[in-house]
C-alpha positions as CSV (number, residue, x, y, z in Angstrom):
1,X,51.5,-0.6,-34.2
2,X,50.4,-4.1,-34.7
3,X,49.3,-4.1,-30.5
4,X,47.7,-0.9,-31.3
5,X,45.7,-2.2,-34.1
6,X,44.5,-5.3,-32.3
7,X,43.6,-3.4,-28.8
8,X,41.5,-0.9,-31.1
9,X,39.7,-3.8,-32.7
10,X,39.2,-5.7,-29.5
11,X,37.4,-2.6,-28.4
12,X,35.4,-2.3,-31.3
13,X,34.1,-5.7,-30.7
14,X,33.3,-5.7,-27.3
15,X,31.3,-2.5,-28.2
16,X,29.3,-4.2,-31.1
17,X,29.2,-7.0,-28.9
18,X,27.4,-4.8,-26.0
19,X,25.2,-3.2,-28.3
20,X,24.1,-5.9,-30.0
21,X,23.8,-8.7,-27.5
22,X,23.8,-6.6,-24.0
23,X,22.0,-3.3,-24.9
24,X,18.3,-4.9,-25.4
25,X,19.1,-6.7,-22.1
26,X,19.3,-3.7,-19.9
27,X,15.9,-2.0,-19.7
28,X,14.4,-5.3,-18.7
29,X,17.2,-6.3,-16.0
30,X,17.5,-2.9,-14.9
31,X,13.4,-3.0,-14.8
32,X,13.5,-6.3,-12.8
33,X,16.0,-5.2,-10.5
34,X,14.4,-1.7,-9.5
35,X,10.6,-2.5,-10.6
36,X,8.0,-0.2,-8.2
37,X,5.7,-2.2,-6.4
38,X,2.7,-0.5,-4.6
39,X,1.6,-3.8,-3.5
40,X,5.1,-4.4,-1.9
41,X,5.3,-0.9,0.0
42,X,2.1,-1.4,1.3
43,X,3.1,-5.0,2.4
44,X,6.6,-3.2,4.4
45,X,3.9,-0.4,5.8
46,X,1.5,-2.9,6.7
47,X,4.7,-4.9,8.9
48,X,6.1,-0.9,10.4
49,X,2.4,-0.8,11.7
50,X,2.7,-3.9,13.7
51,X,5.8,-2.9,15.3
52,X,4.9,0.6,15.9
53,X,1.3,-1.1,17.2
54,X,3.7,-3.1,19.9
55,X,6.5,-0.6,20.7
56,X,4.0,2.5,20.9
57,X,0.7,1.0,22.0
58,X,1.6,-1.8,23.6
59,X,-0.8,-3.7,21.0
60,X,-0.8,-7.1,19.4
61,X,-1.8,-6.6,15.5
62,X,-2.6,-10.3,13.9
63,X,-3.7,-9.4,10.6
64,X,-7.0,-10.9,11.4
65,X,-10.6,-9.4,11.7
66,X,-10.7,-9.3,15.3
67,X,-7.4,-7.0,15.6
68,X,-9.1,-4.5,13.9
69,X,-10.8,-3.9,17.1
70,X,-7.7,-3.5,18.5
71,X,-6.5,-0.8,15.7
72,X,-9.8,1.2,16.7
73,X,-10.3,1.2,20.3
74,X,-6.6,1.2,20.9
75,X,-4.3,3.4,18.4
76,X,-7.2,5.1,15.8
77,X,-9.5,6.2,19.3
78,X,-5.8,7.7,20.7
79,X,-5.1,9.8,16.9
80,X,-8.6,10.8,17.3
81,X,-8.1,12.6,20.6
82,X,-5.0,13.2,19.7
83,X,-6.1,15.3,16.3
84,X,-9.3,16.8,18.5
85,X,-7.0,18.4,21.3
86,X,-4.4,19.8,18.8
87,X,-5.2,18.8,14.7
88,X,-2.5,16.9,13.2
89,X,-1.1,18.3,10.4
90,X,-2.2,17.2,6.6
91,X,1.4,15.3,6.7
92,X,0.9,13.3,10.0
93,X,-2.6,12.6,8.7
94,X,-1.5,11.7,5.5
95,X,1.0,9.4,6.4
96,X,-0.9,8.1,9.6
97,X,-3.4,6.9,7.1
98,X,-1.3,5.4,5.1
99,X,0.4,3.4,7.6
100,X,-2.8,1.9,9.2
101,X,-4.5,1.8,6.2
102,X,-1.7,-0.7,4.8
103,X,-2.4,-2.2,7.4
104,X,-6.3,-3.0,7.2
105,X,-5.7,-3.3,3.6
106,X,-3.3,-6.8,4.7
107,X,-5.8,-7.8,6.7
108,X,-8.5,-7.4,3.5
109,X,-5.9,-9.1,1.5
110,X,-6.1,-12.3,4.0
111,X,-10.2,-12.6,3.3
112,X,-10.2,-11.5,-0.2
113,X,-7.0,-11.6,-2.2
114,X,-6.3,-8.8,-4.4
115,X,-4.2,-5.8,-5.0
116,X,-2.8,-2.5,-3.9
117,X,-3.4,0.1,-7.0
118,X,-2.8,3.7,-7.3
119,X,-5.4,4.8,-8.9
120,X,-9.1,4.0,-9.1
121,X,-11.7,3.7,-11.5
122,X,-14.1,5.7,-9.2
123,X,-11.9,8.4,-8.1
124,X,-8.4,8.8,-10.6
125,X,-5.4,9.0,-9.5
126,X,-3.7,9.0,-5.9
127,X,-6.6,7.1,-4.3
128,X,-4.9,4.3,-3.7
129,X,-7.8,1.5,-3.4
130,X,-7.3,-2.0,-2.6
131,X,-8.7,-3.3,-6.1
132,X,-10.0,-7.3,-5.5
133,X,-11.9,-7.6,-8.6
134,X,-11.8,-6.2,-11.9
135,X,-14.4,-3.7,-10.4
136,X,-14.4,-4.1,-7.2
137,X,-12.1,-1.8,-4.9
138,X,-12.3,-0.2,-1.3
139,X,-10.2,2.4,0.1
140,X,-8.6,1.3,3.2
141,X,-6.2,4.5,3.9
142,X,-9.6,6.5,3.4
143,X,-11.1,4.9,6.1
144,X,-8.5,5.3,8.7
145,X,-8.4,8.6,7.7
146,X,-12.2,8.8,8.4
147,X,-11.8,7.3,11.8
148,X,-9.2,9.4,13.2
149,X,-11.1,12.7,11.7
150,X,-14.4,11.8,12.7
151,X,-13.7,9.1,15.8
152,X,-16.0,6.0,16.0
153,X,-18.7,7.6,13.8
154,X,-17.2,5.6,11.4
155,X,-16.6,2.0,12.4
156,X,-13.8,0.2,10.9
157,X,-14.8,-3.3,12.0
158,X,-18.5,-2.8,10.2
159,X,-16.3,-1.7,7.3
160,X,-14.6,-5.1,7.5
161,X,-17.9,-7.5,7.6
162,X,-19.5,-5.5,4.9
163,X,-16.2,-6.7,2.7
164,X,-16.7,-9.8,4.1
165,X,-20.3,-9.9,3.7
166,X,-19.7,-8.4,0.1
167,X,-16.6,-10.8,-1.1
168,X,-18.1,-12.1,-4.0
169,X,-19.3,-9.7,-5.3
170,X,-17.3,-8.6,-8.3
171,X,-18.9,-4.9,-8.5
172,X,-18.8,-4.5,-4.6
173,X,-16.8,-0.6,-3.9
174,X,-16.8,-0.6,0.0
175,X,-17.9,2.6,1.4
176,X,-16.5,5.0,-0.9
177,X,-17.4,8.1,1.0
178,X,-14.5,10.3,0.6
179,X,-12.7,11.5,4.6
């Protein structure tokens, strides 16, 4: 009875102990351990686009301006004849955007720091900018989006040296235009 007794109480102690000392622990470990981070997706997109780039287009993506070039004229131009001869579905271009939109948004990232956000202070939710300032955010995934709907139209590389051109500016949105 005495073994009973003392196996009972161990238990109740170990529970008071978890409560007490482990219980407020949790929601930030378990918070830390399985924390969403846009900025981190986009970062793993940004690196499938490079090797889909190589394996599928047989192109070289450097996450500098001038492979931008090489995102239009090689793999946006193809998805752009590609969507004219038979249109891609709202999931392909969904997800096509997404992909090389990571992308450009990495190579933004390497001329102006700043973050991946979901949503925007111009549009709400969903829109996904790349947010460099407190108001300052351009839509990357929009603009690949734009490109493979409307071909070279709209030119990615003059999106590119208007961010450049525009870097400091704190209030500087890109070329909102939604696709």
């Amino acid at each position: 009875m005495t073994r009973i007794l003392a196996v009972v109480l161990v238990i109740v102690v170990l529970v008071w102990l978890v409560k007490r000392y482990l219980l407020p622990l949790m929601p930030t470990f378990v918070q830390q351990l399985f924390s969403y981070s846009l900025d981190a997706e986009m970062k793993v997109l940004a690196m499938d686009a490079v090797s889909r780039a190589k394996e599928e287009y047989r192109a070289e993506l450097t996450y500098d301006r001038s492979s931008v070039k090489v995102l239009e004229e090689r793999i946006l131009k193809d998805l752009h004849h590609n969507h004219l001869i038979e249109p891609l579905s709202a999931e392909t271009l969904m997800s096509e955007s997404q992909l090389w939109g990571a992308y450009l948004g990495e190579v933004l990232r390497r001329i102006r720091d700043g973050k991946w956000r979901e949503k925007s202070s111009q549009r709400g939710k969903r829109a996904m900018p790349f947010k460099f300032s407190s108001r300052g955010e351009v839509f990357p995934c929009d603009w690949v989006l734009r490109r493979i709907k409307h071909g070279d139209e709209f030119n990615l590389a003059e999106a590119i040296e208007e961010y450049v051109k525009n870097r400091d500016n704190a209030a500087y949105t890109g070329l909102s235009e939604e696709a």
